[in-house]
MIVEX-549251 format. One record per atom (N, C-alpha, C): residue in three letters; chain; x, y, z. Coordinates in Angstrom, 1 decimal. Layout:
REM MIVEX-549251
REC  marfi  zadren       u       v       w
REC    ALA       A       X       Y       Z
...
***
This chain:
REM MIVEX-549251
REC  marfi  zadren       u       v       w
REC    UNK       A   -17.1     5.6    12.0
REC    UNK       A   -16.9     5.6    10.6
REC    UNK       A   -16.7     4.2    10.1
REC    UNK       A   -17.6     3.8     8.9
REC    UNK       A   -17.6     2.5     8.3
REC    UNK       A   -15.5     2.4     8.2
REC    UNK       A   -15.1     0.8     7.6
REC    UNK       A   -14.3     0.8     7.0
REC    UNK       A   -14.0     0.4     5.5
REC    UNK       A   -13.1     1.0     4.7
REC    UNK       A   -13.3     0.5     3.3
REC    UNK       A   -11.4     0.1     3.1
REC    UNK       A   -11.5    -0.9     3.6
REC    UNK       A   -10.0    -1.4     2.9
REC    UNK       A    -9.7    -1.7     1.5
REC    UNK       A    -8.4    -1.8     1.2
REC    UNK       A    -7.8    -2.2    -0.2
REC    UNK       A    -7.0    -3.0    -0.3
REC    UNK       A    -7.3    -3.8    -1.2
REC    UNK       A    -6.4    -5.0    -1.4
REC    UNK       A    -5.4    -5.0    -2.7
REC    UNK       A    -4.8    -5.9    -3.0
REC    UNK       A    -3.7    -5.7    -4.1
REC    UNK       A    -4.4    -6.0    -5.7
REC    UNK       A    -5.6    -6.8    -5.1
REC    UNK       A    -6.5    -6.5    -7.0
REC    UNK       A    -7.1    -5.2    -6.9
REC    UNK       A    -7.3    -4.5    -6.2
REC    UNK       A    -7.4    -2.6    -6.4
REC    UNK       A    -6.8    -2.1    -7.4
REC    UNK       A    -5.1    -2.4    -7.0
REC    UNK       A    -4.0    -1.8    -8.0
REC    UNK       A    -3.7    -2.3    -8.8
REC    UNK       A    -4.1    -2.2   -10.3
REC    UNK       A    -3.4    -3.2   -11.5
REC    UNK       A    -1.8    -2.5   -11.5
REC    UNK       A    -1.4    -3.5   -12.2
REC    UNK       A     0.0    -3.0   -12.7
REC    UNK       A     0.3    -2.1   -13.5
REC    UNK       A     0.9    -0.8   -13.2
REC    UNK       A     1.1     0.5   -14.1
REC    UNK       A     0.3     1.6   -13.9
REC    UNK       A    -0.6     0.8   -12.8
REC    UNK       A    -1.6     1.9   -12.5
REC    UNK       A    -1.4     2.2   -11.1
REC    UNK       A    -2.7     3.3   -11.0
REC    UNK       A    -2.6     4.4    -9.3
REC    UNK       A    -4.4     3.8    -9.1
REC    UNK       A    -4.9     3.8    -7.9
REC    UNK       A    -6.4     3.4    -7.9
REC    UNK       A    -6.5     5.3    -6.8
REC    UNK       A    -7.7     5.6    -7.5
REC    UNK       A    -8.4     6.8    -6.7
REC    UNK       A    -9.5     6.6    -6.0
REC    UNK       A    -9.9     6.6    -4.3
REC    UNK       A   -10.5     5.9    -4.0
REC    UNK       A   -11.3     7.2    -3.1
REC    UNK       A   -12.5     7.6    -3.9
REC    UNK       A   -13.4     8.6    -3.1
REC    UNK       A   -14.7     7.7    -2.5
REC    UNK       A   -14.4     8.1    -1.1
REC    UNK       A   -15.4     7.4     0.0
REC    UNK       A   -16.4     8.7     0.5
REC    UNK       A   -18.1     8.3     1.0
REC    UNK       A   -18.9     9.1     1.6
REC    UNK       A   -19.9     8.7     2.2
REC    UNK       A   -19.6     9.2     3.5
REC    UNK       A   -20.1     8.3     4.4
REC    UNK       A   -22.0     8.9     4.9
REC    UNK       A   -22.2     7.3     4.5
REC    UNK       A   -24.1     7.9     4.5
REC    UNK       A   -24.6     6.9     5.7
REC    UNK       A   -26.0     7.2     6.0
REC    UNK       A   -26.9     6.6     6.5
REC    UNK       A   -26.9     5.3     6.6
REC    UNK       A   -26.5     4.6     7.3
REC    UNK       A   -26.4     3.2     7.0
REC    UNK       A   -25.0     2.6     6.1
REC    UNK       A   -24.0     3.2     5.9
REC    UNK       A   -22.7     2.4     5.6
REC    UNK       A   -21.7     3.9     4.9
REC    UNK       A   -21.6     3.3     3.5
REC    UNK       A   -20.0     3.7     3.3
REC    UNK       A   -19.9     4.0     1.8
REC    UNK       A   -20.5     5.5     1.1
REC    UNK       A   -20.6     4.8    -0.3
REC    UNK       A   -19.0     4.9    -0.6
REC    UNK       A   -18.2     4.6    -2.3
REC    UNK       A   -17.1     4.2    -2.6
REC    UNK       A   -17.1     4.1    -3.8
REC    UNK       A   -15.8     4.9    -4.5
REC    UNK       A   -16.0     4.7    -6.1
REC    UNK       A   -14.4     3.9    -6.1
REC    UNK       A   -14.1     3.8    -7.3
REC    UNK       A   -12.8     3.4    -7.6
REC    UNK       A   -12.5     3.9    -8.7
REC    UNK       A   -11.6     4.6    -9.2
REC    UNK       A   -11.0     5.0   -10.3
REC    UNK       A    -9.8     4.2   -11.1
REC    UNK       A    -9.4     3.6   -11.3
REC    UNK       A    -7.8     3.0   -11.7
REC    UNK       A    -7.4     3.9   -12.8
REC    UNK       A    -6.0     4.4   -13.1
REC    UNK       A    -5.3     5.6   -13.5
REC    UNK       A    -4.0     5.5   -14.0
REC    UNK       A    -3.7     5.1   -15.2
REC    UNK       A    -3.0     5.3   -15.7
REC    UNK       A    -1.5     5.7   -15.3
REC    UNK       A    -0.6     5.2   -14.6
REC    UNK       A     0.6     5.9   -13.8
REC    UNK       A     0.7     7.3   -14.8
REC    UNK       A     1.4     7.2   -16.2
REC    UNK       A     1.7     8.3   -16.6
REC    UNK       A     0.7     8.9   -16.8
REC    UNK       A    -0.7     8.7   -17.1
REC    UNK       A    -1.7    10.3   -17.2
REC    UNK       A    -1.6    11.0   -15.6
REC    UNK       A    -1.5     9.6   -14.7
REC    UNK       A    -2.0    10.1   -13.2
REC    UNK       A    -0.3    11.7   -12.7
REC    UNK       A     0.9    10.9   -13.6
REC    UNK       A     2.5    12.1   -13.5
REC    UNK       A     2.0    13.3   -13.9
REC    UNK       A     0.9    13.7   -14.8
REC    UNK       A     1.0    14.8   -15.6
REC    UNK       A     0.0    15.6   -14.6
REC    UNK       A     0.0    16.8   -14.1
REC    UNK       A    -0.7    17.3   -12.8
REC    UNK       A    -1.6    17.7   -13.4
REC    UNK       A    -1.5    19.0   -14.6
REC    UNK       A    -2.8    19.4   -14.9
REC    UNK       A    -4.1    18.4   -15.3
REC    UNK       A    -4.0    16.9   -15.5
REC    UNK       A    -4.6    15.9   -15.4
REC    UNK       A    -5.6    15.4   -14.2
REC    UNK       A    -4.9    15.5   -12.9
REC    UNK       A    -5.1    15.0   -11.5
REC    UNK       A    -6.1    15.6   -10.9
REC    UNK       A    -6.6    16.8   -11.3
REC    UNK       A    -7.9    17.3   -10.2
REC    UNK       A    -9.1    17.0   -11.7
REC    UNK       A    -8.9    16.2   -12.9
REC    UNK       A   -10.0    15.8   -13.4
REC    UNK       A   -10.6    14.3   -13.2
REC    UNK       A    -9.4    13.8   -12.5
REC    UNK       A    -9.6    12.1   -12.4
REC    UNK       A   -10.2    12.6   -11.0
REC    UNK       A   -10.0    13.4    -9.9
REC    UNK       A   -10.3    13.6    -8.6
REC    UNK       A   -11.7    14.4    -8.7
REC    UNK       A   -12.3    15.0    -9.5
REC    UNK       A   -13.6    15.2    -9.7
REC    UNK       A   -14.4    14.3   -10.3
REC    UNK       A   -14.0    13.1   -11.2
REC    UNK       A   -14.7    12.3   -11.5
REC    UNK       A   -15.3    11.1   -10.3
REC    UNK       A   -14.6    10.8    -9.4
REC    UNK       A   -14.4     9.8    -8.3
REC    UNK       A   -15.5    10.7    -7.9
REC    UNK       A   -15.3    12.4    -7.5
REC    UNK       A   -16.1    12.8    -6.7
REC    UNK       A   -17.8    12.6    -7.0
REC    UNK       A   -17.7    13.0    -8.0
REC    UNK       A   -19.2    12.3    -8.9
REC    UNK       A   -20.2    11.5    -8.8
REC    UNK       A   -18.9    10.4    -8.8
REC    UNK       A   -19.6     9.1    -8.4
REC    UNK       A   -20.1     8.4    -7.3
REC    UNK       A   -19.8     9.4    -6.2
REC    UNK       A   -20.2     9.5    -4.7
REC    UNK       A   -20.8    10.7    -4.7
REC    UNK       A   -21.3    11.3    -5.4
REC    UNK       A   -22.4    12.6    -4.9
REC    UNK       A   -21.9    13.4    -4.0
REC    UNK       A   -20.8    14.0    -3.8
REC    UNK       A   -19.9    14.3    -3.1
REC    UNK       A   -19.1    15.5    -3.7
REC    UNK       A   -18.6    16.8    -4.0
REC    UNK       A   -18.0    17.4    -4.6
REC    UNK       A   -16.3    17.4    -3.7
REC    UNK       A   -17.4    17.6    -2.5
REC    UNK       A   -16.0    17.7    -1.1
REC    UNK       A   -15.0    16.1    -0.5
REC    UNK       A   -16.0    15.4    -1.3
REC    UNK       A   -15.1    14.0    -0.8
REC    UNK       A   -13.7    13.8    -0.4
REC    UNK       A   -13.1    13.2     0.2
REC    UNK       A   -11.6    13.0     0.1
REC    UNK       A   -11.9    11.9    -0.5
REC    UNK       A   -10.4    11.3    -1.3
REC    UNK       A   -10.0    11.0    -2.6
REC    UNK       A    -8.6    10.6    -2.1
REC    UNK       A    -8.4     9.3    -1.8
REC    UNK       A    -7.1     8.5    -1.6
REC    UNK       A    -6.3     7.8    -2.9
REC    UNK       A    -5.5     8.3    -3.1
REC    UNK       A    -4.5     7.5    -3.7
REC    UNK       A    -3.8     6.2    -3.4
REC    UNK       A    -4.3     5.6    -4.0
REC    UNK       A    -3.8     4.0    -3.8
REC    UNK       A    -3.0     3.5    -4.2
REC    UNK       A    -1.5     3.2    -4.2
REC    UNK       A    -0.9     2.8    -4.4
REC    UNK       A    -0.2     1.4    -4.6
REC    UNK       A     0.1     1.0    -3.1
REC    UNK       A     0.2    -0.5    -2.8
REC    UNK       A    -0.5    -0.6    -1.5
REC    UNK       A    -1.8    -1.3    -1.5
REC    UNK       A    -2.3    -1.7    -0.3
REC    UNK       A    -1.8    -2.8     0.1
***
C-alpha cells in the first residue's frame, strides 16, 4: 500500500482535516476536507463531511481519517 502522510499545513487552526484515501492502479488517490472544529462537534453533521471526502475518491466505502495533529 502507497503512503500518504500529513503534515502540519494539513491542519489549519480551528480546524479537523478529513482525509479519504483509495488505493488504485498505479498509486494512492486522496482528498482533503478541512472542517470547521465546531460543525466537525455537532455529529448529525459528521457522516455528511465523510460522504463528501468519499466522492471525491470515487469511493463510497473509503476510510476517512481524521486529522488532527500530524
Amino acid at each position: 500500500m502507497t503512503l500518504h502522510r500529513h503534515t502540519p499545513a494539513d491542519v489549519a487552526p480551528g480546524t479537523i482535516t478529513l482525509c479519504g484515501t483509495k488505493e488504485m492502479h498505479g498509486g494512492l488517490k486522496w482528498a482533503h476536507l478541512p472542517v470547521d472544529r465546531t460543525l466537525w462537534a455537532d455529529e448529525a453533521l459528521r457522516e455528511g463531511f465523510r460522504t463528501r471526502v468519499r466522492r471525491e475518491v470515487n469511493d463510497m466505502a473509503a476510510a476517512v481519517e481524521v486529522v488532527e495533529h500530524p
